[in-house]
Structures are given as structure tokens and as C-alpha cells.
C-alpha positions in Angstrom: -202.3 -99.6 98.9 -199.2 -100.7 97.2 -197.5 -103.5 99.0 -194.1 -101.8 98.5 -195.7 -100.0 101.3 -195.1 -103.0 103.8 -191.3 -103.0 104.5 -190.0 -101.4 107.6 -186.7 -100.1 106.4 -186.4 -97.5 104.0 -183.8 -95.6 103.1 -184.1 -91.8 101.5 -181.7 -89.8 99.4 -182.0 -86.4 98.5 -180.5 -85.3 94.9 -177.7 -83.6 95.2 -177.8 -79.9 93.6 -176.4 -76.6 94.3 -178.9 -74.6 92.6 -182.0 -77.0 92.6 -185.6 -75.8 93.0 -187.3 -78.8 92.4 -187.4 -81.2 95.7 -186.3 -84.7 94.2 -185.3 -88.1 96.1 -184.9 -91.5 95.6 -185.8 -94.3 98.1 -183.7 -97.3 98.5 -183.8 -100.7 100.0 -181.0 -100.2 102.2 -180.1 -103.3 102.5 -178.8 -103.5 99.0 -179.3 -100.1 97.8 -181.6 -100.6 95.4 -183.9 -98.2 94.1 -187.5 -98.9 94.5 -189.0 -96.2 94.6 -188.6 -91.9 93.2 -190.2 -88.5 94.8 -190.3 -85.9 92.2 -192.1 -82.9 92.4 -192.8 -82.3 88.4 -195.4 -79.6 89.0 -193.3 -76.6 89.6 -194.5 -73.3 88.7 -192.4 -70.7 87.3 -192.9 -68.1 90.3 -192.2 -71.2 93.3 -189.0 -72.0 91.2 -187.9 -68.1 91.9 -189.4 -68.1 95.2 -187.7 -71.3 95.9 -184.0 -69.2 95.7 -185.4 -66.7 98.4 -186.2 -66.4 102.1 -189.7 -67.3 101.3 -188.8 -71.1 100.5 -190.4 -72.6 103.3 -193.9 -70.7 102.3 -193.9 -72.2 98.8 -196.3 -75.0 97.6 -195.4 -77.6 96.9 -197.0 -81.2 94.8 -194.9 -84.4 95.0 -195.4 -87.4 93.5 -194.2 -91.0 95.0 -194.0 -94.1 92.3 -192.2 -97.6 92.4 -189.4 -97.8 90.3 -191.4 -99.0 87.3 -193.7 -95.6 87.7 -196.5 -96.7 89.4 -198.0 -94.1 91.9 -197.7 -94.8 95.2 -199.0 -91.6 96.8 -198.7 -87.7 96.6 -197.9 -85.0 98.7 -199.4 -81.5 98.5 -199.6 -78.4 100.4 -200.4 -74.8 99.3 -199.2 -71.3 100.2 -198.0 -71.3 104.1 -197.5 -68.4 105.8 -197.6 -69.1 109.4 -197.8 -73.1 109.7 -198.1 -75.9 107.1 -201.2 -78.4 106.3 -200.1 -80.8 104.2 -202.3 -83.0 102.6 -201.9 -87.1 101.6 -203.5 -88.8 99.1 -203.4 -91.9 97.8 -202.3 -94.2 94.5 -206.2 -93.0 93.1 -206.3 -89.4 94.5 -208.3 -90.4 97.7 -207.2 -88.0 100.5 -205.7 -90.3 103.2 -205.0 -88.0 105.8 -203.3 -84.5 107.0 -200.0 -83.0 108.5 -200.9 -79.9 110.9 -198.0 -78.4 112.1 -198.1 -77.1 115.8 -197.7 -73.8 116.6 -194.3 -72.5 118.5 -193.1 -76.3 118.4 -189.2 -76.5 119.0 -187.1 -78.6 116.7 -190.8 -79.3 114.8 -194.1 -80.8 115.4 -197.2 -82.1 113.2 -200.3 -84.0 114.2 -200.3 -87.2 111.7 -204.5 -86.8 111.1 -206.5 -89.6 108.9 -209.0 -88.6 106.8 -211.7 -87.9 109.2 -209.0 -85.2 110.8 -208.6 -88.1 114.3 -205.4 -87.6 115.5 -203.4 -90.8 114.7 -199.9 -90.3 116.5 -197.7 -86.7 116.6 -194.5 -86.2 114.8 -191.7 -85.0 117.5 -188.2 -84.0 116.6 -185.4 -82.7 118.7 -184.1 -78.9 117.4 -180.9 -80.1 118.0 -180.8 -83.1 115.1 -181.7 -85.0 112.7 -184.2 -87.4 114.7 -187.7 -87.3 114.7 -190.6 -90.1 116.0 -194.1 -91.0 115.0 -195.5 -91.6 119.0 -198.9 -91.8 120.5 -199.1 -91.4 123.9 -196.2 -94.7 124.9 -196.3 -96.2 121.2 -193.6 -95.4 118.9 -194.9 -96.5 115.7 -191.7 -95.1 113.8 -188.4 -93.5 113.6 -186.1 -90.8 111.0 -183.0 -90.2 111.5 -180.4 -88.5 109.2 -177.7 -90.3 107.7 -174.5 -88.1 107.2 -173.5 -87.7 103.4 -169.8 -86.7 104.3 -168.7 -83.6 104.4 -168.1 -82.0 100.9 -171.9 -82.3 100.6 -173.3 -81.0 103.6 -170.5 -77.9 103.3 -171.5 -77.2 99.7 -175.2 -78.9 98.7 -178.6 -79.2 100.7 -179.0 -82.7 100.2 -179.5 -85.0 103.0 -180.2 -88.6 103.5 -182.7 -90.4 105.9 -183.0 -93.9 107.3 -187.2 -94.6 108.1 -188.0 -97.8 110.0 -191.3 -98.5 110.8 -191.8 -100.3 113.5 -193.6 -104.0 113.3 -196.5 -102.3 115.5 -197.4 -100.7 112.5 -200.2 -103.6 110.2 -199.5 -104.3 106.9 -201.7 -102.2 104.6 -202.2 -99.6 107.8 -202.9 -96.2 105.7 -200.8 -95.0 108.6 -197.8 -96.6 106.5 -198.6 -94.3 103.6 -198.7 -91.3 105.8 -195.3 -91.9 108.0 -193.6 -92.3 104.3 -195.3 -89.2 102.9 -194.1 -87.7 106.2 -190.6 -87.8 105.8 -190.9 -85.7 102.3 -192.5 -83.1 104.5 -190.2 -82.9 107.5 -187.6 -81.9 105.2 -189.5 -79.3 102.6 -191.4 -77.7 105.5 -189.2 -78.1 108.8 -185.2 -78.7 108.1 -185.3 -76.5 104.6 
């Protein structure tokens, strides 16, 4: 696992784009606002670009790729076709599948189960319908927390892109794989949930 992976703060901004298929971000230390790492989803298929501009957005696969600001893979992100409810699958810098998002069924405001490899239940992913602000719990353990950060208002009135603040809490090891799976996490609350 790439010790990138280790910090608790983490702060993600979508591109900004009127017309954009392609689901692109850049994470920043947000203490200083420096880049260190990019989410760009390379891999996109003619018919999911045109699919993309439709009502059908939220069924289209999608394959995103996680590096370090020098271009080393961190992780990737994939899901296929979804119709009814998403299962999104996490693998790692070498291809290994880490673990799964299954969202629940007739969840408000969004639920997944955060699975490892061996599909054990790790922690849930809970969000309110009414905001931004979803939490990586087990039973009384909060391992981590998104929130969105307004972008002012010219670009939430004319773009899609948002920005989120992760922190992980200190609960959470260094190296965990569940580190790797809360980050690839906040990718797929927005393409599956808030798009």
C-alpha cells in the first residue's frame, strides 16, 4: 500500500466542466493545497460518453484510476452496468481486489456496505439525503467522515463539480486496507449516489 495512503486529511476537487463525461479529480493536501494525488477515468467508451449526457448516467460503468502526483498507481475503482443498485469493486496498486461497495436497497440519502476481500462487512457508509455528509461507522466507531466543501456559487449554479473534505480518523492503522477503500469510497459516493 502506498504510504500516501496514511494521512488523515484529504482534500478532493472535482474538475470543473459543463459538458464533461469523463469523472476527473484531483486530491490535495489541504493544508497547503498541494496536489498529491489525480482520479482520472481514461477508459471511457464511446457509448458511456453518450450515455453519460442522458438519464441513464448513474447506470454507466465506470474504471478510475488513482496515482500520486508523479503517476504511480495508488488504486482503481471499477464497476459495471447498474441497473437497480451498484457493486463497485477496489483493487489495489497491483490489481489485487481489496474489497467491495454494495449499495443497500431503498437506502435514503445513500447506503453501501464497505466489504474486504472475503465480502466481511467492514463498516457501512451512511449519508443524510439532506447533504453533503456521509460516515464510515461500525456499530459505535466512526472510522471516517465526507463532507462537501462549497465551491461558491457560479459553480454549483452552472457546473457539476463539487469539492470534498475526507478525514480519517486516527482509529483507522496505518497501512489498514480499509484506508484504501474509505478513499476509493469517496470517488463512488459521488459517480453512483450524488450524480
Amino acid at each position: 500500500m502506498n504510504p500516501i495512503l496514511n494521512r488523515n486529511l484529504f482534500f478532493v476537487k472535482e474538475h470543473v466542466g459543463m459538458f464533461k463525461a469523463a469523472n476527473n479529480y484531483d486530491i490535495l493536501d489541504p493544508n497547503n493545497q498541494e496536489m498529491i494525488m489525480t482520479c482520472r477515468e481514461e477508459k471511457l467508451g464511446f457509448f458511456t460518453k453518450i450515455l453519460r449526457f442522458t438519464d441513464y448516467k448513474r447506470m454507466t460503468p465506470f474504471d478510475v484510476e488513482i496515482k500520486t502526483a508523479d503517476g504511480d498507481k495508488v488504486l482503481t475503482v471499477k464497476r459495471g452496468v447498474s441497473i437497480f443498485l451498484s457493486t463497485v469493486e477496489v483493487f489495489d496498486e497491483n490489481d489485487e481486489l481489496v474489497g467491495k461497495f454494495e449499495q443497500k436497497f431503498f437506502s435514503i440519502g445513500g447506503k453501501f456496505d464497505v466489504l474486504g476481500k472475503n465480502d466481511n462487512v467492514l463498516c457501512k457508509l451512511k449519508g443524510k439525503w439532506t447533504s453533503w455528509d456521509f460516515k464510515f461507522v461500525s456499530e459505535d466507531t466512526e472510522f471516517a467522515h465526507v463532507s462537501k466543501k462549497w465551491s461558491g456559487l457560479g459553480k454549483e449554479l452552472f457546473t457539476s463539480a463539487d469539492n470534498y473534505m475526507l478525514n480519517i480518523d486516527e482509529k483507522v492503522p496505518e497501512n489498514n486496507p480499509l484506508r484504501l477503500l474509505i478513499l476509493a469510497a469517496v470517488m463512488c459516493i459521488d459517480m453512483v449516489l450524488k450524480e
